[in-house]
ZAMARGU-4260 file (C-alpha; in steps of 0.2 Angstrom, whole numbers, plus 5000, padded with zeros to 4 digits):
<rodrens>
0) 5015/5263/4900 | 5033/5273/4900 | 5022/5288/4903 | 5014/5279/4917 | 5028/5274/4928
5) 5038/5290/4926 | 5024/5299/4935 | 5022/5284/4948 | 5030/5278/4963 | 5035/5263/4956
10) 5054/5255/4952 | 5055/5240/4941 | 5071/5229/4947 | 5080/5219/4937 | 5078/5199/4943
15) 5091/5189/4937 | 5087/5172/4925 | 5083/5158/4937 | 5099/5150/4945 | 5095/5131/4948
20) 5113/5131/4956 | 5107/5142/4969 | 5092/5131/4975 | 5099/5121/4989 | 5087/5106/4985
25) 5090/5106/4968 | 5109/5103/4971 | 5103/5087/4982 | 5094/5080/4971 | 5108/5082/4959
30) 5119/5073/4972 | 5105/5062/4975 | 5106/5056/4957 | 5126/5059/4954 | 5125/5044/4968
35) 5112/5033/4966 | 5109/5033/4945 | 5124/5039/4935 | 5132/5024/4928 | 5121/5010/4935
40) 5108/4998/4930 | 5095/4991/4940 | 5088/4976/4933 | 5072/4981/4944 | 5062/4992/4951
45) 5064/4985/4967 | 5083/4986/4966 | 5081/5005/4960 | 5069/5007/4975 | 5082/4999/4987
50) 5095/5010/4982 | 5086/5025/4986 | 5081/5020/5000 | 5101/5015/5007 | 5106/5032/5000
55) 5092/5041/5012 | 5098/5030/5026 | 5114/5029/5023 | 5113/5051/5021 | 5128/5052/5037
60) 5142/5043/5026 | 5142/5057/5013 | 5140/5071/5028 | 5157/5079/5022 | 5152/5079/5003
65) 5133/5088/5007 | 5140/5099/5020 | 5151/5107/5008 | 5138/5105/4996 | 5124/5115/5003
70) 5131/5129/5010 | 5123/5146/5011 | 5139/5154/5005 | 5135/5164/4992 | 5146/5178/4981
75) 5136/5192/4978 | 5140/5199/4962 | 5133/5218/4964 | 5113/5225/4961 | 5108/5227/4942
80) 5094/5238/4942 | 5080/5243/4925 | 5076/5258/4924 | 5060/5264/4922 | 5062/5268/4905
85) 5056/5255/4894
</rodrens>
């Protein structure tokens, strides 16, 4: 294999672990619960079920909060690179 890619074309890159943080939707869903879970108790289903649905319609009173949430603003911390020497 090491004799292999030091005669090809090919350049392995380094991908950094997964980043949850980074997933937009992910960090919904963590508001999503942060809002309508952490520290309540729904004696139902249909009182958990209602809750998520007033969060969904109720999504414009926390437009500050999700704004800053879910940017796109990211630092970018420089390229690590693997070399092809394995």
């Amino acid at each position: 294999m090491k004799e292999y890619l030091a005669n090809s074309k090919i350049e392995l890159v380094f991908l950094s672990p997964y980043a949850s943080n980074l997933n937009l939707i992910k960090r919904f869903w963590k508001f999503f619960k942060k809002t309508v879970l952490y520290g309540r108790y729904y004696e139902t289903f249909c009182q958990f079920k209602t809750a998520c649905g007033n969060f969904f319609a109720g999504l414009d009173q926390h437009h500050a909060s999700l704004r800053s949430l879910l940017t796109d603003r990211f630092q970018i911390i420089g390229r690590s690179r693997l070399s092809a020497k394995i």
